[in-house]
MARVEX-820107 format. One line per field, with one value per atom (N, C-alpha, C, CB): atom name; x, y, z; chain; residue in three letters. Coordinates in steps of 0.001 Angstrom, whole numbers, always signed. Glycine has a CB too. Example, Ala and Ser with C-alpha at 12.3 -4.5 7.8 and 13.67 -1.06 7.14 Angstrom:
2
a	N;CA;C;CB;N;CA;C;CB
c1	+13190;+12300;+13200;+11308;+12850;+13670;+12900;+14084
c2	-5690;-4500;-3300;-4473;-2250;-1060;+30;-598
c3	+7800;+7800;+7800;+9046;+7080;+7140;+7870;+5725
c	A;A;A;A;A;A;A;A
r	Ala;Ala;Ala;Ala;Ser;Ser;Ser;Ser
***
This chain:
56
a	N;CA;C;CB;N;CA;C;CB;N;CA;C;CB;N;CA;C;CB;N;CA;C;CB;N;CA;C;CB;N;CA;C;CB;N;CA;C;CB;N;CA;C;CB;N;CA;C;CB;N;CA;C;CB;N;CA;C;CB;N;CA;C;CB;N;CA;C;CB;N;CA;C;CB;N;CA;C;CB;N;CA;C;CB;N;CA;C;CB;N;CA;C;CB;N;CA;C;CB;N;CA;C;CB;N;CA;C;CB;N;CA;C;CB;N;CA;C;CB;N;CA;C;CB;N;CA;C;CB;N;CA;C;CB;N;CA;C;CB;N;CA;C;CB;N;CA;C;CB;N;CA;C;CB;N;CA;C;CB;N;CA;C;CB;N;CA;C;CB;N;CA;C;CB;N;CA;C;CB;N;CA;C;CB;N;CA;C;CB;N;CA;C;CB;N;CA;C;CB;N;CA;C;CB;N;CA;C;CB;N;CA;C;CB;N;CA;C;CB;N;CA;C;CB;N;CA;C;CB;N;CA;C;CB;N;CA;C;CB;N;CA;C;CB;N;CA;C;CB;N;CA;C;CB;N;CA;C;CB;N;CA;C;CB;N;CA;C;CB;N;CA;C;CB;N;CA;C;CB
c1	-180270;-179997;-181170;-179748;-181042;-182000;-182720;-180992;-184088;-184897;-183798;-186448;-183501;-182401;-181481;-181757;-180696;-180080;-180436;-179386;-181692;-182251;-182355;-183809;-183122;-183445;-182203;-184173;-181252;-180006;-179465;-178372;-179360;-179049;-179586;-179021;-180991;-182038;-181769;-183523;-181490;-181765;-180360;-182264;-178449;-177627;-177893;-176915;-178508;-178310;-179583;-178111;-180791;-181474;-181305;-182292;-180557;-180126;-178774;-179575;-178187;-177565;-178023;-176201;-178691;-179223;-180114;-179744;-180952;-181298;-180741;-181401;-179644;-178510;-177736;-177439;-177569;-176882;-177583;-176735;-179254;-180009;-179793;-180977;-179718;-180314;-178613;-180892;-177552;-176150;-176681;-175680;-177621;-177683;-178409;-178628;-178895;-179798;-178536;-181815;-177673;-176547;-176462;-177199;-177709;-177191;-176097;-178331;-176220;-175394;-175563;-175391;-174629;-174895;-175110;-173676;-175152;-175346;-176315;-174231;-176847;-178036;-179658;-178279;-180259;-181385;-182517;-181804;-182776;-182986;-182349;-182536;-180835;-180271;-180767;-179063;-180441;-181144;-182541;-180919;-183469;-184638;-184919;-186061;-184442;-184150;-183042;-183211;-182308;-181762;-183214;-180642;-183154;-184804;-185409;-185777;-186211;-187295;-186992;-186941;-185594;-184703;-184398;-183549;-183860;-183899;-185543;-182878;-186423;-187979;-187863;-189211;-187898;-188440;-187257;-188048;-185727;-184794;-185315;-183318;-186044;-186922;-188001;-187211;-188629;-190050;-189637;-190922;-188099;-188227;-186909;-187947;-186167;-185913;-186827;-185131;-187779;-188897;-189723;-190123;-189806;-190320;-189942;-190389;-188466;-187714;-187732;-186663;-187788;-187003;-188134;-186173;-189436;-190419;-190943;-189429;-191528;-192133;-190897;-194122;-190655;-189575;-190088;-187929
c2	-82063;-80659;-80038;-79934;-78744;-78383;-77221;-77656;-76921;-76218;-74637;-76133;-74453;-73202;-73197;-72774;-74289;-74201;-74319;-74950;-75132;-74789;-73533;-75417;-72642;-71462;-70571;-70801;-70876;-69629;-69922;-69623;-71205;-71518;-71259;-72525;-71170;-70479;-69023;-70580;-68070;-67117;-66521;-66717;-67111;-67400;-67930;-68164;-68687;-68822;-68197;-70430;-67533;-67012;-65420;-67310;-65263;-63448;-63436;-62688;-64764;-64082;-64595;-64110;-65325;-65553;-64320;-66630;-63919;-62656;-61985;-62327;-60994;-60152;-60375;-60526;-61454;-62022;-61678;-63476;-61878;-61823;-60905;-61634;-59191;-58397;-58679;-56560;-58744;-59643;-59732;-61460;-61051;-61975;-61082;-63652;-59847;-59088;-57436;-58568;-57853;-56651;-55608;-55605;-56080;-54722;-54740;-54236;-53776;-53467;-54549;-51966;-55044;-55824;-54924;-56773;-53148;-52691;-51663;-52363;-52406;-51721;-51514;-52341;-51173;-50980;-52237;-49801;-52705;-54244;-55291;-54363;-54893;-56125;-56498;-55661;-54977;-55134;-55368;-54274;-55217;-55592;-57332;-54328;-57560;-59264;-59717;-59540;-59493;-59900;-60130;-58477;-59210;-59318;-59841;-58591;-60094;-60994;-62590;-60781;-62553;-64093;-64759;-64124;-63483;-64134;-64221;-63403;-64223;-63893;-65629;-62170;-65462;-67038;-68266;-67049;-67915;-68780;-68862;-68345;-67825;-68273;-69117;-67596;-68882;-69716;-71234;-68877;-71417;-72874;-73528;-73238;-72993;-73432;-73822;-72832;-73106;-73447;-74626;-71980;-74824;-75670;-76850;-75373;-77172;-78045;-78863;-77570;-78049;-78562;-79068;-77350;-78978;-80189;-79498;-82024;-81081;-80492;-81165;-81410;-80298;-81086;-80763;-80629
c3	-4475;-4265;-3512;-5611;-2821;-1416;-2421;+422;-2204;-2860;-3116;-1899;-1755;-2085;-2796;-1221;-2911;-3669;-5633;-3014;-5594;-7333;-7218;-7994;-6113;-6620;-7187;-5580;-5755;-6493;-7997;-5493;-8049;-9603;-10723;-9830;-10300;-11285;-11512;-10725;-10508;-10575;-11366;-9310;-10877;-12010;-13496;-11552;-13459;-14959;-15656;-15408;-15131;-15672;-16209;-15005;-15008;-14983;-15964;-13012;-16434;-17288;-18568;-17076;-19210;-20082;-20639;-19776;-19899;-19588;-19960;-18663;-19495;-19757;-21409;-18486;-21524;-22690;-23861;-22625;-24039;-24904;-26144;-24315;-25146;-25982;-27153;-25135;-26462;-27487;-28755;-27032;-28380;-30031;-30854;-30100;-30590;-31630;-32039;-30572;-31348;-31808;-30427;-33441;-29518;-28557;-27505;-27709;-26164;-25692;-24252;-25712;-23912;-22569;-21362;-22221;-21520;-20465;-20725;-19868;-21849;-22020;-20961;-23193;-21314;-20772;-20824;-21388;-21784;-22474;-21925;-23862;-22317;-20567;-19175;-19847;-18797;-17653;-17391;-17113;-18397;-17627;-18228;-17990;-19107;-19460;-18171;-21380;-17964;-16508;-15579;-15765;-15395;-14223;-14319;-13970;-15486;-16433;-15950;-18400;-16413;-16133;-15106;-16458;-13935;-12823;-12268;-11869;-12215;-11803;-12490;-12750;-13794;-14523;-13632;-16892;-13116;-12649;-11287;-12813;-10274;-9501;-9480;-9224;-9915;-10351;-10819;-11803;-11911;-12165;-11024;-14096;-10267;-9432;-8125;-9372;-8248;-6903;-7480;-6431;-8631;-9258;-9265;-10149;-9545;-9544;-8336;-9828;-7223;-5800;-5161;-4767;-5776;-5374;-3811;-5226;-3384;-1449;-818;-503;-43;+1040;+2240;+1039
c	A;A;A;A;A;A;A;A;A;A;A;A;A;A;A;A;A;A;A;A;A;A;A;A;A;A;A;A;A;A;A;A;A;A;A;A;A;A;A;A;A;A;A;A;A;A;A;A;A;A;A;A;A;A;A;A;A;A;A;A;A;A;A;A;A;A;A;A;A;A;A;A;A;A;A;A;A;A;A;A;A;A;A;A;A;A;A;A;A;A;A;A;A;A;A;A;A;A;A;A;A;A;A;A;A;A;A;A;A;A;A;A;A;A;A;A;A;A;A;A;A;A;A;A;A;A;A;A;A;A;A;A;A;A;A;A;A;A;A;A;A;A;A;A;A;A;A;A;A;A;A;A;A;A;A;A;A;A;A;A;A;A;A;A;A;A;A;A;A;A;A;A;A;A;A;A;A;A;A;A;A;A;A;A;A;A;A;A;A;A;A;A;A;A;A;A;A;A;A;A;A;A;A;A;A;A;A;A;A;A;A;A;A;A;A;A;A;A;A;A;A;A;A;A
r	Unk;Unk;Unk;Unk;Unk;Unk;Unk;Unk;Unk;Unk;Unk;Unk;Unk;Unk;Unk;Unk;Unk;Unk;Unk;Unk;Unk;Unk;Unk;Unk;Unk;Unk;Unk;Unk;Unk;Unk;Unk;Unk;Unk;Unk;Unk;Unk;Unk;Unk;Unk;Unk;Unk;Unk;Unk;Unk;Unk;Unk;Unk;Unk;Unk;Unk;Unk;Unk;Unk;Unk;Unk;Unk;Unk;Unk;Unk;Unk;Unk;Unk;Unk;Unk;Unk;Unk;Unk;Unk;Unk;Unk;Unk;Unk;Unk;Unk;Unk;Unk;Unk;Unk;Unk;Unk;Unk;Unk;Unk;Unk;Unk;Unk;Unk;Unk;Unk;Unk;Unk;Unk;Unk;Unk;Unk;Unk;Unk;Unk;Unk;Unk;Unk;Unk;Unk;Unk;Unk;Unk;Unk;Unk;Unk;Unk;Unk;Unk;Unk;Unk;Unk;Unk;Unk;Unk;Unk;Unk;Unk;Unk;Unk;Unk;Unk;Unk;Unk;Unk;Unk;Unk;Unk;Unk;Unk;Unk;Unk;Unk;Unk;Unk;Unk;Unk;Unk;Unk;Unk;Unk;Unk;Unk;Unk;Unk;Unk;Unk;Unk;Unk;Unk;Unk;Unk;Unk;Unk;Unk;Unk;Unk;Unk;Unk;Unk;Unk;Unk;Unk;Unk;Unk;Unk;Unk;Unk;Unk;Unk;Unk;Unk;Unk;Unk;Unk;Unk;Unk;Unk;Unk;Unk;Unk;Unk;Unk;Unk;Unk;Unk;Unk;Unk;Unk;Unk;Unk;Unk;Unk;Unk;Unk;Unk;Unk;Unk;Unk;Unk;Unk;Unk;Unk;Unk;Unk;Unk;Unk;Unk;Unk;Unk;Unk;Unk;Unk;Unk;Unk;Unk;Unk;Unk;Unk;Unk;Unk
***
């Protein structure tokens, strides 16, 4: 898989893991907490997709 492509995948499954979170503690998925755990998530789904995809 091409470095771009880990990244976008990172940044999908981080931003919603992210988003999902504040869920497991009872809150609102369009909460305020969502959204900035979205952000948080995709930032960390950047970083380990760039990570992943090595030197090319």
């Amino acid at each position: 898989m091409s470095k771009k492509s880990l990244i976008w995948l990172g940044i999908f499954i981080g931003s919603t893991a992210g988003a999902y979170a504040p869920a497991l503690w009872g809150g609102s998925l369009l909460s305020g907490s969502s959204i900035l755990f979205s952000t948080l998530g995709a930032f960390v789904g950047i970083w380990a997709g760039y990570r992943l995809g090595g030197d090319e």
